[in-house]
C-alpha positions in Angstrom: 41.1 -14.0 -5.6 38.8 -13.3 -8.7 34.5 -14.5 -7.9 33.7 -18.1 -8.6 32.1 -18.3 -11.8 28.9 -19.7 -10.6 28.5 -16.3 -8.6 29.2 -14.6 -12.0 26.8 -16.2 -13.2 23.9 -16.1 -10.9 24.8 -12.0 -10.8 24.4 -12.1 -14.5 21.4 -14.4 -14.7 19.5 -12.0 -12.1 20.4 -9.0 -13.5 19.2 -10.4 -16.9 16.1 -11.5 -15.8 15.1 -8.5 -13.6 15.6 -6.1 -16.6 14.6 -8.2 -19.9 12.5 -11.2 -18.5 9.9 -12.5 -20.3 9.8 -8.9 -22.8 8.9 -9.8 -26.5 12.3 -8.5 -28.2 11.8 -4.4 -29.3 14.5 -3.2 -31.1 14.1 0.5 -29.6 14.2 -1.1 -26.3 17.1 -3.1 -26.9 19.4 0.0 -26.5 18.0 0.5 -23.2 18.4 -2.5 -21.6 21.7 -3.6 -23.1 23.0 -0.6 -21.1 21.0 -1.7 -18.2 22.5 -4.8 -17.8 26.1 -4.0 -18.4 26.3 -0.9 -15.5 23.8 -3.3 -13.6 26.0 -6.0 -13.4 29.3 -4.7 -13.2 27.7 -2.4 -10.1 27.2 -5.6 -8.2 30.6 -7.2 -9.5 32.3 -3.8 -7.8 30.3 -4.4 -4.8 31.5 -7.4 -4.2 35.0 -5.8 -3.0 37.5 -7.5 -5.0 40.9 -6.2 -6.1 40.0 -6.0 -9.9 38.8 -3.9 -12.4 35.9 -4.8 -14.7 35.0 -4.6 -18.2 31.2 -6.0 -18.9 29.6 -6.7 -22.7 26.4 -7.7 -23.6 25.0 -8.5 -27.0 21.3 -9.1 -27.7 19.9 -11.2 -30.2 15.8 -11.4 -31.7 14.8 -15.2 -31.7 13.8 -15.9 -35.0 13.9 -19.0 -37.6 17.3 -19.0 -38.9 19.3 -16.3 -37.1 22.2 -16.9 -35.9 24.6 -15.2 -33.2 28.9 -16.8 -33.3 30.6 -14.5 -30.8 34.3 -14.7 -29.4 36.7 -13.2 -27.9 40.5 -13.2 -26.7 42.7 -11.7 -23.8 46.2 -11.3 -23.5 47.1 -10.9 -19.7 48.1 -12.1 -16.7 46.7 -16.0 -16.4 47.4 -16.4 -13.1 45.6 -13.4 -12.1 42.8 -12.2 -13.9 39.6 -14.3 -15.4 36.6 -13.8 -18.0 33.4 -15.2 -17.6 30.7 -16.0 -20.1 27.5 -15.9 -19.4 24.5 -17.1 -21.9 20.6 -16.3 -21.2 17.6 -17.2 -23.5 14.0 -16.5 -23.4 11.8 -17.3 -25.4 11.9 -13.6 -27.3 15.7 -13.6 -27.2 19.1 -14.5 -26.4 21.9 -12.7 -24.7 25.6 -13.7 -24.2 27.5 -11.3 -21.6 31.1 -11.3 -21.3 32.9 -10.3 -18.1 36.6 -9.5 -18.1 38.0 -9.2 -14.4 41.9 -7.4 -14.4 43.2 -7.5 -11.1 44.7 -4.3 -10.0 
């Protein structure tokens, strides 16, 4: 059985705010801790024990009058077995929306 979502969530939420937080959005960090998140995140998803295989995306995005950010996304597999998650985070310098795609093996 895949992890409640609210667990995916809080995993994603803590992971998010330990490496962004409160950071005023820099582009040439952006890189950085984009990749921080995903391996962060999926580490703990892994550790977790589950029979499944993870894919994890994350997509930043400045705060800033009029930008906007439309993201989707679609699966083709087994609907009684595997799950995605979507998580969205704000600060006040940013916003991040992280998809998690859980395959079980």
């Amino acid at each position: 059985m895949a992890l409640p979502h609210e667990e995916v969530n809080a995993i994603a939420k803590q992971v998010l705010e330990d490496v962004i937080g409160n950071k005023p959005y820099a582009h040439k960090d952006s890189v950085d801790w984009n990749q921080k998140v995903v391996e962060n995140i999926t580490k703990k998803l892994v550790s977790a024990g589950k029979p499944y295989k993870y894919i994890v995306t994350s997509s930043l995005l400045q705060i800033a009058n009029g930008s906007g950010l439309n993201v989707s996304t679609i699966s083709y597999w087994n609907k009684n077995l595997d799950v995605s998650y979507m998580y969205r985070w704000e600060s006040k310098h940013m916003l991040a929306i992280v998809y998690v795609f859980a395959v079980a093996i």
